[in-house]
N, C-alpha and C positions, 0 to 999 in steps of 0.2 A: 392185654390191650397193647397193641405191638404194631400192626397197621388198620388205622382209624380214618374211615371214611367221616368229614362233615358236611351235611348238606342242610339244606331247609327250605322253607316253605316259596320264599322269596327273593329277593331282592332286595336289600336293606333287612335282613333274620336276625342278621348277628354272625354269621358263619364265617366270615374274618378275623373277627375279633373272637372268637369262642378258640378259633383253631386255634388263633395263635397264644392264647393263655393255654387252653392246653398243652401246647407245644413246651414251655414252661415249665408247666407242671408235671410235666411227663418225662420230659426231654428227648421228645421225639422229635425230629426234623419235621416241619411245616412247607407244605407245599399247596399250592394255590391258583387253582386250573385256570382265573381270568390270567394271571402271569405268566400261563405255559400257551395259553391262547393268542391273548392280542400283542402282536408284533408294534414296532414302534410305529407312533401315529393315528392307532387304534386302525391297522390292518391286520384283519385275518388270516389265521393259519391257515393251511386246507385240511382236510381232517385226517391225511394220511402223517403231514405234520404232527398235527394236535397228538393222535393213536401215538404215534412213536415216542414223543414227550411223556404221553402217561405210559409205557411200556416200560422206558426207562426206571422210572420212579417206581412202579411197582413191584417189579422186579427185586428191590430193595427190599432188607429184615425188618426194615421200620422204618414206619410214616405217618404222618397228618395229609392228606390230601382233601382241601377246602373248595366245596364248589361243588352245582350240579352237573349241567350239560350233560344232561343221561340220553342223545344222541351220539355224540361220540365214545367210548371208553369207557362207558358205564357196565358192562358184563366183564372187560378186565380188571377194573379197580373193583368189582365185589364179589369177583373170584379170587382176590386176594385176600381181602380183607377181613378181618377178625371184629370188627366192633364197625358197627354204624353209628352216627347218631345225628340225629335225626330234628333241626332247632322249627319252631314256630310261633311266631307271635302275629299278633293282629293285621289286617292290610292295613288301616289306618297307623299304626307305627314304623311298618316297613314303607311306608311311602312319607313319612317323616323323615325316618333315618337317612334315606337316600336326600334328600332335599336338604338336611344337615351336613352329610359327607359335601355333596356339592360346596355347599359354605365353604365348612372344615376346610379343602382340600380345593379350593379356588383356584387355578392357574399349576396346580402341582400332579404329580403323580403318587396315587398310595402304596406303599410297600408291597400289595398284593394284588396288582394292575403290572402288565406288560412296559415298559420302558418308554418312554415319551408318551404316553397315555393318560394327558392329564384329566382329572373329574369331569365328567358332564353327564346333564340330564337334557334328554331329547324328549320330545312328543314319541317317539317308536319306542324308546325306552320304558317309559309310562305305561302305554297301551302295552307293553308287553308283559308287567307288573299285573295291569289291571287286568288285563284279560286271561293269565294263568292261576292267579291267586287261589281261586274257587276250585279248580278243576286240580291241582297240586295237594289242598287242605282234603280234599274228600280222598285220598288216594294213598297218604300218609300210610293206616295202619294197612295196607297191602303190602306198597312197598317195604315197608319193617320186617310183615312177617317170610314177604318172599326174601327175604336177604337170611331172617333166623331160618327159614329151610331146607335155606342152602348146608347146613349142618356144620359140621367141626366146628363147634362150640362158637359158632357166631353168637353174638350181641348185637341187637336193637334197642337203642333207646330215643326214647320220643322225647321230649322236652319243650312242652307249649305254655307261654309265658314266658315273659323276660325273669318273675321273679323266680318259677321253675329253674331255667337257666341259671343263674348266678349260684343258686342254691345247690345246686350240682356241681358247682367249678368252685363253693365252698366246701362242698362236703369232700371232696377230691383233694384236695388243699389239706385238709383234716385228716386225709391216708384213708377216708371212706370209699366204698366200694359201690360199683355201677348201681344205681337205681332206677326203677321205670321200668324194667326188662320189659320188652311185648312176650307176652305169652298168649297169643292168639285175642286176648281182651285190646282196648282200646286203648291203652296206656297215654296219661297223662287229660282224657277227656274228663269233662266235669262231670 
């Protein structure tokens, strides 16, 4: 586990905060596509930007790269990469979380946001939670297993639940080893 795609479901998954304990516990450098993304003031890259940002980084022996936007740079970051993983919890707590962050981080910018881009939540922001959510959850174990396809000993793991989650970044913590692999089954469904 050497360069580690994190992604998830939504919006408020966890996928910032997962990376960056991993980053941690691994001690891989963390990087974090809404900070390679949104320029100061929450202006957009263009995506020949955004591509060259994650070219750079990829490029690299070792990484955490946090964050979907699988429009842009999503076939170079998982032609690199050696492990996915893959967070999911409920829409009803990813649209907490986000509502919380808003609080948390009122007037500030977070560590893993673009530079003068302090917290907000919009109606387009919302609608864009709500209306991916469903269509993202159903698509989960494809995207896993098309990433394990790709071969040279790639790794999928899925991870639905916050308390899955934790349990992972404890068992990691403990020197345990990946769990959840996708092996073509549904990994992590009830």
């Amino acid at each position: 586990m050497q360069r580690v795609l994190v992604m998830g479901v939504s919006s408020g998954s966890g996928k910032s905060t997962y990376a960056r304990r991993l980053g941690v516990l691994t001690g891989l450098p963390v990087y974090h596509l809404d900070a390679l993304f949104w320029k100061p003031g929450w202006v957009e890259s263009t995506a020949e930007e955004f591509l060259a940002r994650q070219c750079e980084i990829a490029q690299k022996d070792a990484w955490i790269i946090e964050g979907n936007y699988t429009s842009v740079g999503y076939d170079l970051r998982t032609s690199r990469a050696d492990t996915l993983i893959y967070l999911e919890v409920g829409l009803a707590r990813c649209v907490y979380r986000v509502f919380k962050r808003r609080i948390t981080y009122r007037n500030k910018t977070r560590i893993d946001m673009g530079p003068n881009c302090p917290e907000k939540v919009d109606w387009e922001f919302l609608r864009f939670i709500l209306t991916t959510y469903r269509r993202r959850q159903q698509n989960i174990g494809a995207c896993l297993q098309a990433f394990e396809d790709l071969g040279d000993g790639r790794s999928a793991l899925w991870l639905n639940g916050a308390r899955r989650i934790e349990d992972h970044l404890t068992q990691l913590a403990l020197g345990g080893t990946q769990a959840d692999r996708v092996d073509g089954n549904q990994v992590g469904q009830p």
